[in-house]
RORO-64397 format. One record per residue (C-alpha): x, y, z; residue number from 0. Coordinates in nm, 4 decimals. Example, Ala and Ser with C-alpha at 12.3 -4.5 7.8 and 13.67 -1.06 7.14 Angstrom:
BEGIN
SITE        u        v        w   i
SITE   1.2300  -0.4500   0.7800   0
SITE   1.3670  -0.1060   0.7140   1
***
This chain:
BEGIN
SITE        u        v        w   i
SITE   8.2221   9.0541  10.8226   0
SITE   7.9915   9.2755  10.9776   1
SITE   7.9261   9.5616  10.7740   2
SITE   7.9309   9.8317  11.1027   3
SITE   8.2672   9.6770  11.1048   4
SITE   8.3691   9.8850  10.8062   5
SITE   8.5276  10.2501  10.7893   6
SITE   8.2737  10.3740  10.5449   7
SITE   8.4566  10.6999  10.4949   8
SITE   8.7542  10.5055  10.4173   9
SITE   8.5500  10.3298  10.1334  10
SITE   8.4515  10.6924   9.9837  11
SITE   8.8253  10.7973  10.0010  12
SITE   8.9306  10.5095   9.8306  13
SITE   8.6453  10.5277   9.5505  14
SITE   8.7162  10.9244   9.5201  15
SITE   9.0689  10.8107   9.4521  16
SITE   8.9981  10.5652   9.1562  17
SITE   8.8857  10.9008   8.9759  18
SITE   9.2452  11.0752   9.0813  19
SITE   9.4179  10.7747   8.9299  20
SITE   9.2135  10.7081   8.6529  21
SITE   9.1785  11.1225   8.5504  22
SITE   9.6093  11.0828   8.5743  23
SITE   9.6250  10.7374   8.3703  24
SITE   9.3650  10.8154   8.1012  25
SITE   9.4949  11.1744   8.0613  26
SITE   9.7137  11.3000   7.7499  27
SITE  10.0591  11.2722   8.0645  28
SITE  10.0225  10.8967   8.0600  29
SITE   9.7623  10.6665   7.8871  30
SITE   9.5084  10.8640   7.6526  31
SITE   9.6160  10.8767   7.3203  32
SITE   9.7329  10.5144   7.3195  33
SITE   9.3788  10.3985   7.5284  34
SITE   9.1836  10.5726   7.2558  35
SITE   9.4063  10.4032   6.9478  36
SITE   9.3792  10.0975   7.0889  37
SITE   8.9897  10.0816   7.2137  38
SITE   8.8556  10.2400   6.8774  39
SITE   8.7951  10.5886   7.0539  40
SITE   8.8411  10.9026   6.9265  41
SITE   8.7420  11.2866   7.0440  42
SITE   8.4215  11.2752   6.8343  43
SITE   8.3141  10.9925   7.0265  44
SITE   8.4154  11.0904   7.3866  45
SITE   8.2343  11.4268   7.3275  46
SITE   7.8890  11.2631   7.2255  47
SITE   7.8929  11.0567   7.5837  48
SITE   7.6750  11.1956   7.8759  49
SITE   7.9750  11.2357   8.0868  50
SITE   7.7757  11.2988   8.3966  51
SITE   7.6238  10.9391   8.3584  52
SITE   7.9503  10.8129   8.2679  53
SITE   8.1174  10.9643   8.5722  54
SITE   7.8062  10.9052   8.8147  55
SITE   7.7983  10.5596   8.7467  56
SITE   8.2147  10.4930   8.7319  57
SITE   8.1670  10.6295   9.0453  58
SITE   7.9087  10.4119   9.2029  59
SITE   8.0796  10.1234   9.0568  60
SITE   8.4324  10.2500   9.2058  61
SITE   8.2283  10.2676   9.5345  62
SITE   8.0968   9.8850   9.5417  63
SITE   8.4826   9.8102   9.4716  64
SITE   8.6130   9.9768   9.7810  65
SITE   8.3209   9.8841   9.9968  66
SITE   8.3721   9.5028   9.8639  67
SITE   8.7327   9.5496   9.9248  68
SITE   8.6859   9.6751  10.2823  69
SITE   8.4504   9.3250  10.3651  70
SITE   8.7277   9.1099  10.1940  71
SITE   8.9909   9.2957  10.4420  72
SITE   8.7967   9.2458  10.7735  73
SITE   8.8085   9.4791  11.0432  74
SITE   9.1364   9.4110  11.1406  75
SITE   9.3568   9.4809  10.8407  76
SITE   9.6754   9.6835  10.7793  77
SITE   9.8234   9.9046  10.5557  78
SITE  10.0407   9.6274  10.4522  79
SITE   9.7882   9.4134  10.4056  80
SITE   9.5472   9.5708  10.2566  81
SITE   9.8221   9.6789  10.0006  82
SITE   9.8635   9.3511   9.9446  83
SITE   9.5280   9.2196   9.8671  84
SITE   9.4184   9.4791   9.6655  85
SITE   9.7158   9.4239   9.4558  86
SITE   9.6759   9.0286   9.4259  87
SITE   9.2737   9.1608   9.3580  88
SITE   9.3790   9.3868   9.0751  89
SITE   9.6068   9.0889   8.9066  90
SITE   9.4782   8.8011   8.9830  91
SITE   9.0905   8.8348   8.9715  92
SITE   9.0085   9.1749   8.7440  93
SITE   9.3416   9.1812   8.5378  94
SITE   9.2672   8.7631   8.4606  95
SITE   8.8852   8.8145   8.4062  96
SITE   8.8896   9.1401   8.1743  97
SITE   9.2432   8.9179   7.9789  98
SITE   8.9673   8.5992   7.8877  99
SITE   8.7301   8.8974   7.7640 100
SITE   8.9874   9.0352   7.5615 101
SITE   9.1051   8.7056   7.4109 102
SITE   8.7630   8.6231   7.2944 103
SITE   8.6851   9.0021   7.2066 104
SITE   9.0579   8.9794   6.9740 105
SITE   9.1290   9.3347   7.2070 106
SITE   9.5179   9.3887   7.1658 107
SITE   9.7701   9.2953   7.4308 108
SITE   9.8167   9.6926   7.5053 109
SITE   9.4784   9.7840   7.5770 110
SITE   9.4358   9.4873   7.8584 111
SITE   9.7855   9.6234   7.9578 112
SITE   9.6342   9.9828   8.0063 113
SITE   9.2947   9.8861   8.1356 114
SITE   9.4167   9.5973   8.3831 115
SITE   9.7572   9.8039   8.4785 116
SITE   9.4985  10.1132   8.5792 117
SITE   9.2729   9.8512   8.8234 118
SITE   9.5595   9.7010   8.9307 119
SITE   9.7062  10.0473   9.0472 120
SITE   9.4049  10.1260   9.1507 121
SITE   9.2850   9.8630   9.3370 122
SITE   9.6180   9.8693   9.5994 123
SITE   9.5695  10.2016   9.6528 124
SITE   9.2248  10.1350   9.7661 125
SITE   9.3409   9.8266   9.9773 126
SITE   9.6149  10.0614  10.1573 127
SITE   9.3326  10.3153  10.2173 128
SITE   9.0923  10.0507  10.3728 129
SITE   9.3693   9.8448  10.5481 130
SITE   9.5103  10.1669  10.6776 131
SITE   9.1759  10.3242  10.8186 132
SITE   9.0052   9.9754  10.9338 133
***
């Protein structure tokens, strides 16, 4: 793919979004108590974290998703496909690869469950952003 193929403000919408989803799935309404019971954190720890390195870099990260996303999609994708692929992305590349880490890390079934359900989620919405602006 060329890369001045890509909708690059497409890619920012779609990495601005991971932080929508993930401030909703990791907040008290859904996720947070049972993320932080399950991945050994509690409000002591999440207060002694330099959050603006935390968020800067989750959100460079979340940017090399979307703009990887976007070249996997090609310039000629669609809503529906770009739905699609970031869904079969979310399960069957980062939900598989972070499930062999937890096996071998003895991480509960729930965690990967929370983590992985939050990329998958993630990830489709990202796809139907790209797909639908491409």
């Amino acid at each position: 793919m060329n890369l001045g193929d890509i909708h690059y403000a497409a890619v920012v919408v779609a990495a601005l979004l991971a932080f929508a989803i993930g401030g909703l799935w990791y907040s008290p309404i859904l996720f947070a108590r049972a993320w932080m019971r399950e991945a050994g954190v509690d409000d002591a720890r999440l207060k002694e974290a330099n959050m603006a390195r935390v968020f800067g870099l989750s959100f460079v990260c979340s940017l090399v998703m979307a703009l990887n996303l976007a070249a996997f999609l090609g310039r000629d994708a669609t809503v529906g496909f770009g739905l699609a692929a970031g869904a079969a992305t979310g399960v069957g590349w980062v939900s598989m690869a972070l499930g062999v880490i937890y096996l071998f890390e003895r991480r509960s079934t729930r965690l990967w469950l929370i983590n992985s359900g939050y990329q998958v989620l993630t990830l489709t919405v990202m796809g139907g952003v790209i797909g639908g602006w491409q």
